[in-house]
C-alpha positions as CSV (number, residue, x, y, z in Angstrom):
1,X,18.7,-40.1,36.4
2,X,15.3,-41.8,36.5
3,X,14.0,-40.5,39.5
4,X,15.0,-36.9,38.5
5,X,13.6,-37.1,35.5
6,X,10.1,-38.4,37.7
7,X,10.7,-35.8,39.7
8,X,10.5,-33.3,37.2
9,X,7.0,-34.7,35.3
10,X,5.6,-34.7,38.9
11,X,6.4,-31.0,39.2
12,X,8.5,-31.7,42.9
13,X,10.7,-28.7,41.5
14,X,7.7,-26.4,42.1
15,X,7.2,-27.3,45.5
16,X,10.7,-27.5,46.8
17,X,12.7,-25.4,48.7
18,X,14.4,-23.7,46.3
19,X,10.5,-23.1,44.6
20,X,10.5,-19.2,44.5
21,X,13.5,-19.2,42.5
22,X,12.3,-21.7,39.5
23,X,8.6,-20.1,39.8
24,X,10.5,-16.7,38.8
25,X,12.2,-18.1,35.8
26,X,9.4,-20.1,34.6
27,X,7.7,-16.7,34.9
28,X,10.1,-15.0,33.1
29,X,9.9,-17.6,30.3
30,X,6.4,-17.3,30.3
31,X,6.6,-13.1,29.3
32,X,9.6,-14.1,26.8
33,X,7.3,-16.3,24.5
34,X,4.0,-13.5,25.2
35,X,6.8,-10.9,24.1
36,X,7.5,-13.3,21.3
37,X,4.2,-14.1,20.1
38,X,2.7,-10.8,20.3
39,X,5.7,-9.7,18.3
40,X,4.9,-12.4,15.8
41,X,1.6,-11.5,15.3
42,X,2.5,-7.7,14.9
43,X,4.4,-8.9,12.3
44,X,2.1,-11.3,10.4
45,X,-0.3,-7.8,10.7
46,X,2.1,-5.2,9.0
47,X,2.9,-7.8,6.2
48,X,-1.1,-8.4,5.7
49,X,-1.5,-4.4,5.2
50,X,1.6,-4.5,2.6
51,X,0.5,-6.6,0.3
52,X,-2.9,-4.6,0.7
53,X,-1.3,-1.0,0.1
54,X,0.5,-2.8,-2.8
55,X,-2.6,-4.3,-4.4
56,X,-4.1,-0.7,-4.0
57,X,-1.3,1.1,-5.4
58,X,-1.7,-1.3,-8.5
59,X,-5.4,-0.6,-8.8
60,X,-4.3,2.9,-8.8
61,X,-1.9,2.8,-11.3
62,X,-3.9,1.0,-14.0
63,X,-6.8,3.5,-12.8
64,X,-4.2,6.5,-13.7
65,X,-3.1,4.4,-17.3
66,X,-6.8,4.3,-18.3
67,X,-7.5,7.8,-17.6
68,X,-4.1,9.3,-19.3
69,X,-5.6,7.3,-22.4
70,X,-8.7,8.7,-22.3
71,X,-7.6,12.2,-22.0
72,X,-5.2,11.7,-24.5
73,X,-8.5,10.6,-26.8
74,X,-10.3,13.7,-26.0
75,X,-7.5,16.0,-26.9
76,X,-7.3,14.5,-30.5
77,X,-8.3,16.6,-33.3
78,X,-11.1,14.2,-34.3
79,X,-12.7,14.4,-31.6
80,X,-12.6,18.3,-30.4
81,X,-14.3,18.7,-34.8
82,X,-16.9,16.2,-33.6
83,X,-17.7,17.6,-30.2
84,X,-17.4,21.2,-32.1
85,X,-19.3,20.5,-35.2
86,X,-22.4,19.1,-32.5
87,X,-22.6,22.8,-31.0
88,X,-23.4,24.3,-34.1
89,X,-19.6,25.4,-35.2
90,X,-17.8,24.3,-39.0
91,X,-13.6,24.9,-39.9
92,X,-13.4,27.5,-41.9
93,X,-13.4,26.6,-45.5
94,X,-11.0,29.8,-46.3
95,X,-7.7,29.1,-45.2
96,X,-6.2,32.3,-42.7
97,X,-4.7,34.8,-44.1
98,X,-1.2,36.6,-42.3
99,X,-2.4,40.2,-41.8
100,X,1.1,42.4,-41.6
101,X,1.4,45.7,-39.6
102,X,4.0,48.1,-41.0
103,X,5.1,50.5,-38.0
104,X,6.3,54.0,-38.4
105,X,9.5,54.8,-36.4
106,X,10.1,58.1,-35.6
């Protein structure tokens, strides 16, 4: 057991006969964990740009909330008399009158 395990810190697995076949799977083993890691990292990349559509999608939200209010603001009576009244125009102080149009049928 002790001189395998010697064998196999000294590398004497690498340079034995059977070599080309445990070079292949070390090999393979090496592409597995670039697969893996390069995976990993593709990963850690999507989640980064999610949380940054999310934070974006918030900013646009409250953007939308402060505009609605301010339209809503500017379609108030108050303030169409007071933008009104700066051009020049008054309400009428005579209240409107229902004009009625009697039609002759023939």
């Amino acid at each position: 057991m002790r001189n395998s395990l010697i064998g196999i810190l000294k590398g004497k697995f690498l340079v034995s006969g059977d070599a080309p076949k445990n070079w292949m799977f070390i090999i393979f083993i090496s592409a597995l964990a670039t697969i893996m890691i390069a995976s990993s990292h593709s990963a850690d990349r999507k989640v980064h740009q999610l949380a940054a559509l999310n934070e974006e999608i918030k900013e646009l939200k409250n953007e939308f909330v402060d505009m609605r209010s301010d339209v809503q603001t500017l379609k108030l009576e108050s303030t169409i008399g007071a933008t009104v009244e700066e051009k020049g125009l008054f309400p009428s102080e005579a209240p409107p009158r229902k004009i009625k149009v009697n039609s002759i049928k023939d």
